[in-house]
N, C-alpha and C positions, 0 to 999 in steps of 0.2 A: 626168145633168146636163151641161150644156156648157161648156167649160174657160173659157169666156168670162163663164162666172154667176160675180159676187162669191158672198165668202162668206157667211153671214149673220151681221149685228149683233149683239154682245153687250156688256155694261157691265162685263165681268170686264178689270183692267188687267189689259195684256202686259209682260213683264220679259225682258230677256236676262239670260242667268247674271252676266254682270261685273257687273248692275245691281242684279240680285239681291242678291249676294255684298256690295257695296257698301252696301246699303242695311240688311241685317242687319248688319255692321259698326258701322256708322253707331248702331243700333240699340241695340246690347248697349255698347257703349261710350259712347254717351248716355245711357243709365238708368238704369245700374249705378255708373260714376265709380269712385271708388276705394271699395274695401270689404276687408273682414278675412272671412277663411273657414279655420274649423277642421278640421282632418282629419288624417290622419296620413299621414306619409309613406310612398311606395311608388315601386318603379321609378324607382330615381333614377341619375343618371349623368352623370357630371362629363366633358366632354370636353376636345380637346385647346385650343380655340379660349377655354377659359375658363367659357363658357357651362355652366348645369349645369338637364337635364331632370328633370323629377319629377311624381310624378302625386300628389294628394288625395286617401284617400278616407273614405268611415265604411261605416255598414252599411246605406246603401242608394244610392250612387253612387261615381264616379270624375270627378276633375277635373284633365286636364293643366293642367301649370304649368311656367315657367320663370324662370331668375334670370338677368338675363344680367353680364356679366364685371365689368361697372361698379359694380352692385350688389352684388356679392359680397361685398367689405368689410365694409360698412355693415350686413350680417343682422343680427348682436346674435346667433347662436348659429350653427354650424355645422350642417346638415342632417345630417341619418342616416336610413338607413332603419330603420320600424317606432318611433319616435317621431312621438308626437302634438301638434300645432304650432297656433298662430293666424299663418297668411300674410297679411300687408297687401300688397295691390297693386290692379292695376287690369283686368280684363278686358279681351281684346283677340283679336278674330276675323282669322283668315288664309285670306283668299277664295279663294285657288286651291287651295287644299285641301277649302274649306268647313268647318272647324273651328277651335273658340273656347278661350283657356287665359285662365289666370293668370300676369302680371305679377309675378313678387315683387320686392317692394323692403326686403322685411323678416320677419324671425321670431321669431317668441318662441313658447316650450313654454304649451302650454295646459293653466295648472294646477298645484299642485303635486304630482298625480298622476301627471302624464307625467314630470316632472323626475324625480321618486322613482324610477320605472321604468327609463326611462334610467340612473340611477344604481347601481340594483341588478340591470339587466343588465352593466355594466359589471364592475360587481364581482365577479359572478360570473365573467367571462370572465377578471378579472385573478388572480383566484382560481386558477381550474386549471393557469394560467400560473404559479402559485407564485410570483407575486410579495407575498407575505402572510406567508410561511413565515415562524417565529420563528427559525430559522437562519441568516438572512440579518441581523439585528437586528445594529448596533453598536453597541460599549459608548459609554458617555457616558465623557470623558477626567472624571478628579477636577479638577483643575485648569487649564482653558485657559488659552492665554496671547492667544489674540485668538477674540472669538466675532462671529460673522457671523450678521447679522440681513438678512433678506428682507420687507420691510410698504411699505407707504407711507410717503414723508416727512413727510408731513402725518397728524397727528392723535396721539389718545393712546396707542394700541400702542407705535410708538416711545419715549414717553416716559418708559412705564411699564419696559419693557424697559430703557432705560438707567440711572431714577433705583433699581432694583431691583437692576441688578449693581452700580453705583459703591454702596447702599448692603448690600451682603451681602460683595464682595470685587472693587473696582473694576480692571476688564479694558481692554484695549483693544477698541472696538466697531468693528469692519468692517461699511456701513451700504451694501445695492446696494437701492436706491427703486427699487419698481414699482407699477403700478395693481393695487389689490387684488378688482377689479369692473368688469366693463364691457366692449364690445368691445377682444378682443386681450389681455387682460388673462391670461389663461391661456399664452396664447405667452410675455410679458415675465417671466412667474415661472418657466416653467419655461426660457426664457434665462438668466436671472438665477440659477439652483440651478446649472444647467451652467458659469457662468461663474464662481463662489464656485467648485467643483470644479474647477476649471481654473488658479486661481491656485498660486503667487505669480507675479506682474509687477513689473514693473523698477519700486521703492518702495511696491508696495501688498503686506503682508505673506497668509500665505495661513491662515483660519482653521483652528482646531483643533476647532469644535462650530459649527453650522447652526439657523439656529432660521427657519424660517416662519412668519408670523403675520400676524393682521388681528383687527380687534375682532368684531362678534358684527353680524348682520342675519339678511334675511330667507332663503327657498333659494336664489332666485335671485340674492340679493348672495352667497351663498356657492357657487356654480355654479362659479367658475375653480376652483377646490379640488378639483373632481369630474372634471374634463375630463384624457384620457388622456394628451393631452401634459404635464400636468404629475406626474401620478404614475410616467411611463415614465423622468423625468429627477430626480425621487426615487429612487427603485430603482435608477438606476446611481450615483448620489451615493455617491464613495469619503469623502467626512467623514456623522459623525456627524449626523444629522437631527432636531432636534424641531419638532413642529408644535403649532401655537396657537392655532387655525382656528377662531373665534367666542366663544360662551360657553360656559360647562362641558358645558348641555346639549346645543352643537352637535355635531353630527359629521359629518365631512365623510370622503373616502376616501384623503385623501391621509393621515390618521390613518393608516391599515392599513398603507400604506408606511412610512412614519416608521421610526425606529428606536425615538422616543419619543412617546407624544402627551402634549401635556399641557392641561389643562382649561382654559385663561387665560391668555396671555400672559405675564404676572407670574409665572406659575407656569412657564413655558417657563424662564423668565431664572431661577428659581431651582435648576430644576434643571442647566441650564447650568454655575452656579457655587455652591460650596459658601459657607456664611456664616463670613465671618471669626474672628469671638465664639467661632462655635462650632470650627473648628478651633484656635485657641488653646487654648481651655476642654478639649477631647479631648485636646490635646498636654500641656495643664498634669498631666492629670490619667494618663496613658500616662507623662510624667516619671516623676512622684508614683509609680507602682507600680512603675517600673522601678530607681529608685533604694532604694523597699525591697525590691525583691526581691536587688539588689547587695549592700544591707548585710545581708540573711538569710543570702545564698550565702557574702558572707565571714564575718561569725558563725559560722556553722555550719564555715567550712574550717579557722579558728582552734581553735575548740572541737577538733576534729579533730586536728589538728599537736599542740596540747597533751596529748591523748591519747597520742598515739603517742611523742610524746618522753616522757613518764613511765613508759612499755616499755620505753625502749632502755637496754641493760647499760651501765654506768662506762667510756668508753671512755678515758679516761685511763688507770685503772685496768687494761683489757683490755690497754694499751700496753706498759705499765711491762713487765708478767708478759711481754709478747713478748720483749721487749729484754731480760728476765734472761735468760730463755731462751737466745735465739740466742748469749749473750755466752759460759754454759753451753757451748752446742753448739760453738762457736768454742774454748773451752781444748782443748775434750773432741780434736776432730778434730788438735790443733797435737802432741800428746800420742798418740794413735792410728800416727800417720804414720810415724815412728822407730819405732815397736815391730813395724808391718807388715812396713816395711823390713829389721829384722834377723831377724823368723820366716822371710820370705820366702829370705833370705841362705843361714839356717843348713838349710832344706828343700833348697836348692842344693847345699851341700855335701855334704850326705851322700848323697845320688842321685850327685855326680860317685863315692864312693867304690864306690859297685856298678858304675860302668858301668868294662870288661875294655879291656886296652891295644891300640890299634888295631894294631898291628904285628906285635904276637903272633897276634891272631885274621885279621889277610890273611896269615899266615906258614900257621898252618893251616891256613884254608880252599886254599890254595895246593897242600897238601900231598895233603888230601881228594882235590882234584882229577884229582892226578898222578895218583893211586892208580887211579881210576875210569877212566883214558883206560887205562891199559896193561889193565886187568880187559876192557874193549870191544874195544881190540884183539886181543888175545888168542880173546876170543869169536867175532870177524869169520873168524880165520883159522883156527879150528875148522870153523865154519860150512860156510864156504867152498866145504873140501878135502870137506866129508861129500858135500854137494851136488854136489863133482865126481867123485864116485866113484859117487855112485849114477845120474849120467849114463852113465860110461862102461860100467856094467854093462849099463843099459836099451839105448845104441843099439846093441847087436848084433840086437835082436830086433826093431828099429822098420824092414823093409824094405816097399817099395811091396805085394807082395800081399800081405801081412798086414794094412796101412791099407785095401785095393781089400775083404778081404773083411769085415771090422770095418763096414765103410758098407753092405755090401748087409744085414748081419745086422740092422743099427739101422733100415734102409729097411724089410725084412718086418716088424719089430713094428712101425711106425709105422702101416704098412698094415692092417694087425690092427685095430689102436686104430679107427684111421677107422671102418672098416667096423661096428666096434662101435657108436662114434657116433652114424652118421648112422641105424642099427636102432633106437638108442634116441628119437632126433628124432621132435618132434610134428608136424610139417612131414608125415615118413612115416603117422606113422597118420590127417591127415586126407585125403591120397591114395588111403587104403585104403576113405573112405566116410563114417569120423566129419566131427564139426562143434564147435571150438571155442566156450562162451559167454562173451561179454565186456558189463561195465556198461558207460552213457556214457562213465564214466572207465576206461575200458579195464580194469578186473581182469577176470580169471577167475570165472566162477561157477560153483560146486562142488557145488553143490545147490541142489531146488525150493525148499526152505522161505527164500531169501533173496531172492526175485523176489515182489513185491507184484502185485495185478492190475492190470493199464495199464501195468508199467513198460517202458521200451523197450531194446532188447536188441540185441546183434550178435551175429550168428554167422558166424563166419570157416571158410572152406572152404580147399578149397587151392590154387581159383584166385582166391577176392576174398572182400568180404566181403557181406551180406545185415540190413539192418534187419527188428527183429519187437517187437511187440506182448505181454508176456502178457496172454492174457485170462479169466488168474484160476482155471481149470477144472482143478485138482488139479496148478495147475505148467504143462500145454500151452503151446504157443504157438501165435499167431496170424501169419500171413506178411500 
């Protein structure tokens, strides 16, 4: 065909992509308008700019979706993944992509199925975290002196709460008003717990017991109750917690926190504070038993002392008989003391008549004396003269060879001896071939029958010595 031949005619419109793109835009945002679509959430992801991506889906599509920064406020619940939602918005196609999402401008859970779900994964999760543990539970004070209340301004919770303690034992009420329902309403309560924990302030006194509460709706009016910011700021709450949280049959999860829950408001505030009536009426009646058990204890102590003095001897009586006594022992002693004195005198004298006149007996012994020195003298020069005569006898025959040969005579026996000696020494006979046995402990052994088999042995030669073995075989040994 020749480049110059048109193409041939057809009745199918032509579109450029931009025209295209444009006109399905056009399309899906003109037919649709604003609509609600159920599905649950998945792939979501909050970024830095605000804006938070997420996709829809059920069990037979996917639907991107977006919130952008402005609308985030305004949802009416926070997004989660894996919770199931009704998004209201409006569809809206992005042509240079060629792909279509949802608009949200709002959320609510679909159902009280999802709610529940949400709730009781939550639970569980705060569950293994141990924030449930009954260990953690604070006592309730017996008696407050200010109780701090958490509800709305408006309505009958507070009023019940207050006409409740003024009429059981009227406290001072510390009142922080927040929404108990509704966007944001879960942030202001759980502010408001952190900020009761955070007191005292300069005139505002700091409670001593917590009470949370709201009257009774539907799940979803009872949703801030459930949501984690505020059970995270229960569980660090250093006062005391009770919670009030609908009607008896409600239950909500900030219950599990609590330290206390109680069924109803009114019943929060009663256990808060004890009833007047009745601590008087226990006190009257705690008196009442303590005042008779006083007058039992002294009864009984009286009975007692009277007993015991109807025991005790006449001590008058025990007195007197001292006092004669002692008066007795008093003549006795005044009378004793002169008679000592002249036994004592007359023992003195007749002892000085035995003892002999000192002058006569140093006159004797004196004489004793003289006697024995001339007896000694005499003795000495006896002595003496005997000893010098039988010197002079002796040294004619003491000349040098009579000493020269006296020393060679003592020298050959000495020689003799030796030689006898050293013939008798063991030293010579194990030279000759024998072999001393000696134990560990070095004795002598003197015979087989004292060596057991194994025992170890020395035998001394007469140049060293030699360890052995017996080995048992009629006495042998073994090298």
């Amino acid at each position: 065909m020749d480049e110059t031949t048109p193409p041939p005619r057809t009745n199918i419109p032509e579109y450029s992509v931009t025209d295209l793109s444009g006109a399905i835009k056009r399309t899906l945002e003109g037919t649709f308008g604003r609509i609600r679509v159920r599905g649950e959430i998945t792939e979501l992801k909050v970024y830095g700019s605000g804006h938070t991506y997420l996709s829809l889906k059920d069990e037979g599509g996917k639907l991107r979706a977006v919130i952008w920064k402005s609308a985030a406020s305004r949802l009416g619940l926070k997004p989660e993944n894996g919770v199931e939602v009704i998004a209201t918005g409006k569809i809206s196609a992005y042509g240079d992509r060629s792909e279509y999402q949802l608009v949200i401008d709002r959320l609510e859970y679909a159902g009280a199925g999802a709610l529940l779900a949400r709730i009781e994964m939550l639970r569980k999760r705060l569950a293994e975290e141990g924030l449930f543990e009954a260990a953690l539970k604070k006592p309730i004070p017996m008696l407050p002196s200010v109780v701090g209340v958490i509800t709305s301004a408006s309505g009958a919770v507070l009023h019940d709460i207050m006409t409740t303690i003024a009429r059981r034992f009227p406290r001072k009420i510390l009142l922080w008003p927040v929404p108990v329902q509704g966007e944001g309403a879960a942030d202001r309560i759980a502010a408001a717990i952190a900020g009761m924990d955070g007191l005292p302030a300069p005139g505002i006194p700091r409670p001593d017991v917590l009470i949370v509460a709201r009257g009774g709706g539907s799940l979803e009016d009872l949703m801030a109750f459930n949501e984690e910011v505020v059970l995270r700021a229960a569980a660090a709450c250093r006062l005391p917690l009770i919670s009030a949280v609908g009607h008896e049959t409600d239950t909500t999860l900030i219950d599990f926190v609590s330290d206390r829950r109680a069924p109803t408001p009114t019943a929060a505030a009663e256990m808060a504070v004890p009833a007047r009536t009745e601590l008087l009426a226990d006190l009257a009646q705690k008196s009442a038993r303590l005042i008779g058990a006083l007058d039992r204890s002294t009864q009984g102590s009286r009975r007692r002392l009277e007993s015991a003095s109807a025991k005790l001897p006449d001590l008058p009586g025990i007195l007197g008989t001292a006092r004669m006594r002692l008066d007795d022992r008093s003549a006795r002693i005044a009378l004793a003391l002169p008679n000592l004195i002249a036994a004592r005198a007359g023992a003195l004298v007749r002892v000085e008549r035995h003892i002999p006149d000192p002058r006569a007996l140093i006159a004797a012994r004196n004489s004793a004396l003289s006697l024995a020195s001339l007896r000694l003298l005499g003795g000495l020069r006896t002595g003496v003269q005997r000893h010098r005569d039988a010197a002079n006898r002796i040294a004619p025959r003491l000349t040098p060879a009579t000493i020269q040969q006296r020393l060679r005579d003592n020298r050959t026996r000495l020689d003799v001896l030796a030689a006898r000696l050293d013939g008798a020494s063991y030293e010579r006979v194990l030279a000759r071939g024998f072999a001393l046995v000696r134990d560990p402990a070095g004795n002598a052994v003197t015979s087989a029958a004292y060596v057991k088999p194994g025992a170890r042995l020395k035998l001394v030669f007469a140049d060293g010595e030699v360890g052995v073995t017996a080995d048992g075989r009629q006495g042998k040994l073994a090298l």
